[in-house]
C-alpha positions in Angstrom: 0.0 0.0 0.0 2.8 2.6 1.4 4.7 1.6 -2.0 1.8 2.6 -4.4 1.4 5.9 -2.5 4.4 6.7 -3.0 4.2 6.0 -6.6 1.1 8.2 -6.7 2.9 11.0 -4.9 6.2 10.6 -7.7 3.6 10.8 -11.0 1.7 14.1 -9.3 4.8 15.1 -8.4 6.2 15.2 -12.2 3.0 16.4 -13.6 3.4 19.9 -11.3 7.3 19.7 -12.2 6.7 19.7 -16.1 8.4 21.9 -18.0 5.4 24.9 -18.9 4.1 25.0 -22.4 5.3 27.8 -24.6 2.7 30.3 -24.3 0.3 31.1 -27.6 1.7 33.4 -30.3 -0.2 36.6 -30.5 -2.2 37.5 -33.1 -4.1 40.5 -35.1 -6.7 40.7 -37.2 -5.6 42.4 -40.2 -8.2 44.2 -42.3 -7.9 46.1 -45.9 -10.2 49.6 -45.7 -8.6 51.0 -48.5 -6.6 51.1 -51.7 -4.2 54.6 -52.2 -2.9 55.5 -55.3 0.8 56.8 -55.0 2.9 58.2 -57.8 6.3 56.8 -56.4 7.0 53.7 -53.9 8.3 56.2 -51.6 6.4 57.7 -48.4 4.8 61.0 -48.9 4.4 60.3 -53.0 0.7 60.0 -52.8 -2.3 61.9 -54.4 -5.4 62.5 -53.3 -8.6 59.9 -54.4 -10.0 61.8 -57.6 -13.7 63.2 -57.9 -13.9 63.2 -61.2 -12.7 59.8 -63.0 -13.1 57.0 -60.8 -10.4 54.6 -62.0 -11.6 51.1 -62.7 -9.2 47.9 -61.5 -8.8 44.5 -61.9 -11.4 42.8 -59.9 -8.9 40.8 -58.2 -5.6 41.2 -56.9 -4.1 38.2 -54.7 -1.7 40.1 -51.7 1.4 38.5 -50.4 2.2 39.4 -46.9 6.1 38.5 -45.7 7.1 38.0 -42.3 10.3 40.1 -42.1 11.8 37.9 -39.9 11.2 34.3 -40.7 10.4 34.8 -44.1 6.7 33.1 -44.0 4.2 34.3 -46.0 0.0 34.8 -46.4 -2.1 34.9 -48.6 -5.3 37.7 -49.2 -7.2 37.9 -52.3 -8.8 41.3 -52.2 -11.5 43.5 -55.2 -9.6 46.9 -55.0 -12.8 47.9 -56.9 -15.2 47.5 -53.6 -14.4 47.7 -50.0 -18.0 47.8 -48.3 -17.2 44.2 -47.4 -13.9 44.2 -45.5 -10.9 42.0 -46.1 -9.5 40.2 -43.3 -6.1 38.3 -42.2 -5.2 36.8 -39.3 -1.2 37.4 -38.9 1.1 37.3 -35.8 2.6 40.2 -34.7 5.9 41.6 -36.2 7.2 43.6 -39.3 5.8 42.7 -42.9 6.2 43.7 -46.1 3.3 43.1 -48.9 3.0 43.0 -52.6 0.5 42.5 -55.3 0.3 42.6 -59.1 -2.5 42.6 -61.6 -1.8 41.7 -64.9 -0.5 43.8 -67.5 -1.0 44.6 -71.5 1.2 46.4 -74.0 -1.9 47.3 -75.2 -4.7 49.5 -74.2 -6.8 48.1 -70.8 -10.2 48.6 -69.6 -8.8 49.0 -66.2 -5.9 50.8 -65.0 -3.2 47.7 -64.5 -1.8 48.3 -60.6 1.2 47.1 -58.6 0.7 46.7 -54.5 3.8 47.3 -52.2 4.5 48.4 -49.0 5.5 48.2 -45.1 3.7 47.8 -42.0 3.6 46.1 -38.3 1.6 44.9 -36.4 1.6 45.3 -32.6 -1.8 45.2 -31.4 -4.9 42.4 -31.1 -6.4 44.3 -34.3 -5.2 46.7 -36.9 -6.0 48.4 -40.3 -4.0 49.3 -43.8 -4.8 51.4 -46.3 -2.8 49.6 -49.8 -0.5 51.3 -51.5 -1.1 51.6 -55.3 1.5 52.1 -58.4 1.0 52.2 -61.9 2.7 52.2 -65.0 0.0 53.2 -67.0 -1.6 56.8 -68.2 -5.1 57.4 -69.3 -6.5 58.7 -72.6 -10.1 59.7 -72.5 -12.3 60.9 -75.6 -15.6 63.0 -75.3 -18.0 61.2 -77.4 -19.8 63.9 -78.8 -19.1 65.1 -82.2 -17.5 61.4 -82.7 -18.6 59.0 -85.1 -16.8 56.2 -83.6 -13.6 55.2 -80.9 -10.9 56.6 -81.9 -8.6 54.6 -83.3 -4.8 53.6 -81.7 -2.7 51.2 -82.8 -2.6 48.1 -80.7 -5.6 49.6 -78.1 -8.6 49.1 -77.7 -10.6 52.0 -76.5 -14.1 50.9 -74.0 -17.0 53.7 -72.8 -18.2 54.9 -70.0 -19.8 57.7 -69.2 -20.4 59.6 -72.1 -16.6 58.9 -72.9 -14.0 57.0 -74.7 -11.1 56.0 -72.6 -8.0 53.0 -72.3 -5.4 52.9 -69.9 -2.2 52.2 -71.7 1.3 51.9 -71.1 3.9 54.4 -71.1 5.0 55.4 -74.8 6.5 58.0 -77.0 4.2 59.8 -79.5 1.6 57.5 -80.7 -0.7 58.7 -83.2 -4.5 58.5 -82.3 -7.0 58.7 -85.2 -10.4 59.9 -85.1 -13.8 60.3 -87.0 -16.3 63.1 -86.2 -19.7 63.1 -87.4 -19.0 65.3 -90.4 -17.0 62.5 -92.1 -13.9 64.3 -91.3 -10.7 62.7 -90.1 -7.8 63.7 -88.2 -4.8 62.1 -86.5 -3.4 63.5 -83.1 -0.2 62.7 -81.8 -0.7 62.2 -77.7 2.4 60.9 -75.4 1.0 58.1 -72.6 3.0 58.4 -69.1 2.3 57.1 -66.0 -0.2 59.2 -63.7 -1.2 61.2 -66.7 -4.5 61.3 -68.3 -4.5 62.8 -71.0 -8.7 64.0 -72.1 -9.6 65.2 -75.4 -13.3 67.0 -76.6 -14.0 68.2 -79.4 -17.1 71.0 -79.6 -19.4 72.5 -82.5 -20.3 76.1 -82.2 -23.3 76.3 -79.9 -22.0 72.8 -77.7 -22.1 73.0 -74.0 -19.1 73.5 -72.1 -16.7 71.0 -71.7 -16.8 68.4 -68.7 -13.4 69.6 -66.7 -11.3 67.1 -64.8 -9.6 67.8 -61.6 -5.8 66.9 -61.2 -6.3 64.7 -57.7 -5.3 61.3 -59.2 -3.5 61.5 -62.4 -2.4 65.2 -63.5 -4.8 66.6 -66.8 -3.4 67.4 -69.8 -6.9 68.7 -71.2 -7.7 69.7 -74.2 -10.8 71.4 -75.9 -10.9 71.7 -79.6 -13.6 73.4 -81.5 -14.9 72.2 -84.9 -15.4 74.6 -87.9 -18.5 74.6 -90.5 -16.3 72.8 -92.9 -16.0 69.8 -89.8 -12.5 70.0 -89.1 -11.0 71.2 -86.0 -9.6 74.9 -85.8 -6.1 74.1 -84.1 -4.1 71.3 -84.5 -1.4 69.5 -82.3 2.5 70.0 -83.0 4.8 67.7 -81.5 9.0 66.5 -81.2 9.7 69.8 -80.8 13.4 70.6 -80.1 15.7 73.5 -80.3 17.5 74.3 -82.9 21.3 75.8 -82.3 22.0 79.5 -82.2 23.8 79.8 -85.8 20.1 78.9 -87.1 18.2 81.3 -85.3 16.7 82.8 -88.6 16.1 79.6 -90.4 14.1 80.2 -93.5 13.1 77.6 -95.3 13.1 73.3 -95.3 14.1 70.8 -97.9 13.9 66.7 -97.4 16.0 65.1 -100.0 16.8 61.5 -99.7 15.6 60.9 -95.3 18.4 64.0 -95.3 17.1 67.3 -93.5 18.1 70.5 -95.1 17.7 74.4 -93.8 18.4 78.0 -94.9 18.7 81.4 -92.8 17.3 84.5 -94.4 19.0 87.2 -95.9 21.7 88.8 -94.2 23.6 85.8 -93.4 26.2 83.6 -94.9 24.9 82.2 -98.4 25.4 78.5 -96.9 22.6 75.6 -96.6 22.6 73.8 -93.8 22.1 69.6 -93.4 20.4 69.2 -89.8 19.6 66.4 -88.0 15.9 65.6 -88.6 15.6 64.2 -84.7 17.8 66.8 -83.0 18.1 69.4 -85.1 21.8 69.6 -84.8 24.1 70.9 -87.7 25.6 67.7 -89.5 27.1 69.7 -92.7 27.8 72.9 -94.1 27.7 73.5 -97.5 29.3 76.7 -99.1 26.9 78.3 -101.7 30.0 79.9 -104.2 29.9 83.1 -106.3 26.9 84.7 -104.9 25.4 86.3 -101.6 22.5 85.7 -99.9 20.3 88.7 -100.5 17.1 87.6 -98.6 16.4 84.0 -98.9 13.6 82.8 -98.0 12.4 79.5 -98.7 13.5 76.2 -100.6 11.8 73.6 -102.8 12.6 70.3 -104.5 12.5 68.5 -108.0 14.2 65.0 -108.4 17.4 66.7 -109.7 17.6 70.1 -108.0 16.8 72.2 -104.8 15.9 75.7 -105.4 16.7 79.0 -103.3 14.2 81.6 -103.2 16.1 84.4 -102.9 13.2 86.7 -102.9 12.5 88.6 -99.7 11.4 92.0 -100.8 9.9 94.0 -97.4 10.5 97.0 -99.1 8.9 96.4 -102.2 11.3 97.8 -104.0 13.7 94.8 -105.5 14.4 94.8 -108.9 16.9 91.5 -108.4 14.2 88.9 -107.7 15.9 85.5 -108.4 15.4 82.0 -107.6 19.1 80.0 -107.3 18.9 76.5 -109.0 21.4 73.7 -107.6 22.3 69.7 -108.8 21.1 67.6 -105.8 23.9 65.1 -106.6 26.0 67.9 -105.7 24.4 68.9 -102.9 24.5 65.3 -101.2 28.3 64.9 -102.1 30.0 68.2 -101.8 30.7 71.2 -99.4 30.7 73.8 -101.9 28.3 74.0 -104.6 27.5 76.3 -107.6 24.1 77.6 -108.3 22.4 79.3 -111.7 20.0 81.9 -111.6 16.2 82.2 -112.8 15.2 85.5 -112.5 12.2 87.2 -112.6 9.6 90.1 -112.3 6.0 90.3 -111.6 3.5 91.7 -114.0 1.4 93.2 -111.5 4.0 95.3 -109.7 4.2 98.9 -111.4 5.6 100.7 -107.6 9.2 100.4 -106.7 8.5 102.5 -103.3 5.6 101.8 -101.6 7.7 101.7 -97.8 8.6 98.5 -95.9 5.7 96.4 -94.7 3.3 98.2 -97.0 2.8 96.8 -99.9 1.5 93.1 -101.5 5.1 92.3 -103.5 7.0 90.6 -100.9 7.3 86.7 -101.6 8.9 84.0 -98.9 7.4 80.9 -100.1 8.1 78.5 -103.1 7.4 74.9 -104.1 7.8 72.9 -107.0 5.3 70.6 -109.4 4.7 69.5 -112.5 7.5 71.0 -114.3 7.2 74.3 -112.8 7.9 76.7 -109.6 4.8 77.9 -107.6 5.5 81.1 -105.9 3.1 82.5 -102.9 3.3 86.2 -102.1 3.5 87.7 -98.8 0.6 90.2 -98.9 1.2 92.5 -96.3 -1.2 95.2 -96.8 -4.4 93.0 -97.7 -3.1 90.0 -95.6 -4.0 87.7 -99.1 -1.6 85.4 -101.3 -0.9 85.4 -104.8 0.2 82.3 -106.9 2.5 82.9 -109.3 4.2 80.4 -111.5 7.9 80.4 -113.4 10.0 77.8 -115.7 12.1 75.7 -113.9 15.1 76.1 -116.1 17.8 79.5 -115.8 16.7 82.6 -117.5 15.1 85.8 -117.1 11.4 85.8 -117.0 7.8 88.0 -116.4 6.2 85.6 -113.7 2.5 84.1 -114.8 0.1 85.6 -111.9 -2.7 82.7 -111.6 -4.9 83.5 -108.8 -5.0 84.4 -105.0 -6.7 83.4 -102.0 -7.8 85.4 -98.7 -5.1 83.6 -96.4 -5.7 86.2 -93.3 -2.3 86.5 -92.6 1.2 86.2 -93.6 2.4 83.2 -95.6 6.2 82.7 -95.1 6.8 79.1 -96.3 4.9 76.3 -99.0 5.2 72.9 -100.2 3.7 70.3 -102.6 3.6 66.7 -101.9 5.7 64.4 -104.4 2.2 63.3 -106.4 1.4 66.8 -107.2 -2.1 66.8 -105.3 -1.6 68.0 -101.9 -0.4 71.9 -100.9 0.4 73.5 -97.6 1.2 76.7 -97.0 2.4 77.7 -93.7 1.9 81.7 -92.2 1.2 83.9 -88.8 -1.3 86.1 -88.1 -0.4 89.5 -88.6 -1.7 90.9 -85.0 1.7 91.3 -83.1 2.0 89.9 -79.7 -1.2 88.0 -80.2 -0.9 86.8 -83.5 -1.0 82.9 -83.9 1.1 80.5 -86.0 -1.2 78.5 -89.3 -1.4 76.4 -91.8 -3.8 76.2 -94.9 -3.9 72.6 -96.9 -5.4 72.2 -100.0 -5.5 68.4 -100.4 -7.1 68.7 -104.4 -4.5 71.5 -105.0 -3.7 69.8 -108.3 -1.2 72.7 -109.4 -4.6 74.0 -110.3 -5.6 78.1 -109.2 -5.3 78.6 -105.8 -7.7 80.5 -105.8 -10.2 77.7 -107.5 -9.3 74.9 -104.6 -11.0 74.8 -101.2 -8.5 74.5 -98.3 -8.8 74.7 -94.5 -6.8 77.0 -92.0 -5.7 75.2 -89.0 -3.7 77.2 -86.1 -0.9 75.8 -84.6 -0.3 78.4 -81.5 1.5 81.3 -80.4 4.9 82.3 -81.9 6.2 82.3 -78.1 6.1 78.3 -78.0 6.7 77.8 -82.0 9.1 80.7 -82.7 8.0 82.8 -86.0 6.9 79.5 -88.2 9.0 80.1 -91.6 9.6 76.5 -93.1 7.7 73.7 -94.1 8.5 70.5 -95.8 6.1 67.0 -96.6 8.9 64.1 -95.4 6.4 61.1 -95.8 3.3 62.5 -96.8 1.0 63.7 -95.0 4.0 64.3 -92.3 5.7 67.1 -92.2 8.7 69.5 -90.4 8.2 72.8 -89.8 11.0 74.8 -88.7 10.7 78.5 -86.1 12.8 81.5 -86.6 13.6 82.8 -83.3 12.1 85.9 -82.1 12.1 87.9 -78.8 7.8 88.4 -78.4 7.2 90.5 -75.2 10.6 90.6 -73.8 10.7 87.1 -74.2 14.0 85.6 -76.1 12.1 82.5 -78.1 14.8 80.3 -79.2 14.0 78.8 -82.9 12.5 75.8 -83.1 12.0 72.7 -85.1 8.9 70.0 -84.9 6.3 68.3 -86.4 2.9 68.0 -88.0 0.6 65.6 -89.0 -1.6 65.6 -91.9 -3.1 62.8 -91.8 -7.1 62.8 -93.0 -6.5 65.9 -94.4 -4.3 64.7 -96.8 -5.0 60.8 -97.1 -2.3 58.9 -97.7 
């Protein structure tokens, strides 16, 4: 009996003496309230929730929480779309990191594609985060009115809602969007996608409402408003790859593209040299030396197969009596740093006034093109703000130019060219209103060498002179594309460096 006592007595003995159980790990209740857009993964990059474009996500993301320390991970699939319903984790305490990732497209989305990352811990039985949000993506959105379909972007897709077109898409240089309003008419806008950017387009008739506005809160607005003419185009255009051009081109004149090479004049006064540039940077590959003569006032340039031509015509006085266009081999041109030029020159048989005084008169000329056999002059009319055609023999001599019609440009046409085919001109001018004068264009896509004055074309502005310099050259590269080159000007105490971008003509001039 005493021995199984004492047996008894040993077994509660070790069940008191036990070693004590490692106490329970604590644990939180994690919940999700929130997703916060940020524009960088760093603290303090964040924006506020927008009021006006509610973004549209994935409906699911799956989140990865990392224990810091040991490395172990969990699992939470979340809708970053709807939050009414929470989402909740257990975890243990300690320091986490989390990440999440919803799918991608190099192509245009429905739903703005996200990344998930941050830091947190947890210290307490329950806690809270609000996700942190990056994206890679911008927004382009499309008023629908005055539209006769989505617009059109290679390799997107564009969706509606709200009396919009919109995609999400990835981070790009200048892509060209196309559209179709509800005239028929067609245009193609260059627009430039980068993350936290929407870009938001409308396009208005006379009489429209105004414009929906956006507020910058999520993404910043690059907005624009355009308003259609009666013929169903829009008044303004977009310009874009606009670079500087160096100082020793500061009064570039006039544009030639000869073989993918980019060529450039300045206007009188200055050496009688043609420049090559570099048709992305506008840097100065070549000079070439233009030998036995001077450069008068040259204004403009123009292209056959075989030769470029030098209008070397400015005339703000009215009162030249050495009009001449200089005529130079292309072969020679391409190969050569010095080149010799002959001389067409020439008269016009409505001038009878050698004096009228210096921006007063309709005889000044700073634009010239070349089709069908012939050179097509345009004046610059500075006392009735009109153009006249004129037209001249391409080969040396002296001759009476043939006057062929006019056209009520409403400013100041400085620069012209004809596409290759012979169908398509463009003449390129300013207003003539000072500081508030605007930069234009006029296209005549059935131009046909025909009258001017017998064609219907379309003025498009392009903006001020103090973004584009004072537009003086023009060239079709690959039609309807072209370069347009700005003489550098100081406009309201403002030193505008020249300039050198690009224009799209496509719609305008089909292809």
């Amino acid at each position: 009996m005493r021995s199984k006592l004492f047996f008894l007595g040993v077994f509660v003995f070790l069940q008191f003496c036990k070693e004590d159980e490692k106490p329970k790990e604590d644990i939180s209740r994690m919940t999700i309230t929130g997703l916060e857009l940020a524009t960088t993964p760093t603290p303090g990059g964040r924006l506020q929730a927008s009021t006006t474009w509610t973004h549209t996500y994935p409906s699911e993301i799956a989140m990865v929480f990392r224990e810091i320390q040991s490395g172990k991970t969990h699992e939470l699939r979340i809708n970053p779309n709807e939050f009414t319903t929470p989402y909740s984790i257990e975890l243990p305490y300690g320091s986490y990191t989390y990440e999440g990732k919803s799918a991608e497209s190099n192509t245009g989305s429905a739903f703005l594609p996200i990344t998930l990352k941050g830091e947190f811990q947890i210290s307490t039985p329950t806690s809270s985060l609000i996700a942190k949000a990056f994206a890679s993506h911008g927004l382009l959105t499309f008023s629908k009115r005055n539209l006769a379909n989505p617009p059109n972007l290679t390799g997107s897709t564009f969706f509606e809602k709200s009396g919009f077109y919109y995609s999400y898409v990835p981070r790009s240089g200048i892509s060209k969007v196309e559209m179709t309003f509800t005239s028929g008419k067609k245009i193609r806008i260059p627009v430039s996608s980068l993350p936290f950017t929407h870009n938001q387009f409308q396009f208005r008739l006379a009489g429209d409402s105004d414009p929906d506005t956006f507020l910058p809160k999520d993404f910043s607005i690059n907005q624009r408003n355009f308003t259609l003419s009666a013929q169903g185009y829009p008044t303004e255009l977009i310009s874009y790859a606009q670079v500087e051009l160096p100082s020793s081109q500061r009064e570039t004149s006039g544009l030639a593209w000869i073989q993918g090479k980019l060529f450039s004049i300045n206007d009188g006064g200055n050496p009688a040299e043609i420049y090559e540039l570099n048709p992305q940077t506008g840097a100065v590959n070549r000079v070439i030396r233009v030998e036995g003569t001077s450069n008068e006032d040259w204004e403009d340039l123009a292209t056959s197969s075989t030769h470029l031509f030098i209008g070397d015509f400015g005339n703000n006085a009215g009162n030249r009596t050495n009009l001449r266009i200089l005529k130079i081999p292309i072969q020679g041109l391409l190969s050569q740093n010095s080149v010799h030029a002959d001389l067409i020159e020439f008269s016009y048989p409505d001038q009878v006034q050698f004096n009228p005084g210096v921006n007063a008169h309709n005889f000044d000329c700073e634009a010239i093109a070349f089709a069908n056999g012939q050179l097509h002059l345009f004046s610059k009319n500075w006392q009735d703000n009109r153009t006249k055609h004129y037209t001249l023999p391409e080969s040396p001599g002296k001759y009476v130019a043939n006057l062929v019609g006019n056209v009520d440009t409403q400013g100041l046409i400085t620069a012209a060219d004809i596409s290759a085919d012979g169908k398509n001109l463009v003449l390129l001018g300013y207003e003539n209103s000072g500081i508030l004068s605007r930069s234009f264009i006029w296209t005549f896509p059935s131009f046909g060498v025909a009258n001017i004055g017998s064609t219907e074309g379309y003025r498009f502005f392009l903006g001020s002179p103090a973004n584009l310099g004072q537009t003086e050259g023009i060239v079709f590269m690959n039609s309807p594309e072209t370069k347009i080159s700005g003489e550098g000007i100081s406009l309201g105490g403002v030193n505008v460096p020249p300039k050198l971008f690009e224009l799209d003509l496509h719609g305008i001039f089909i292809p």
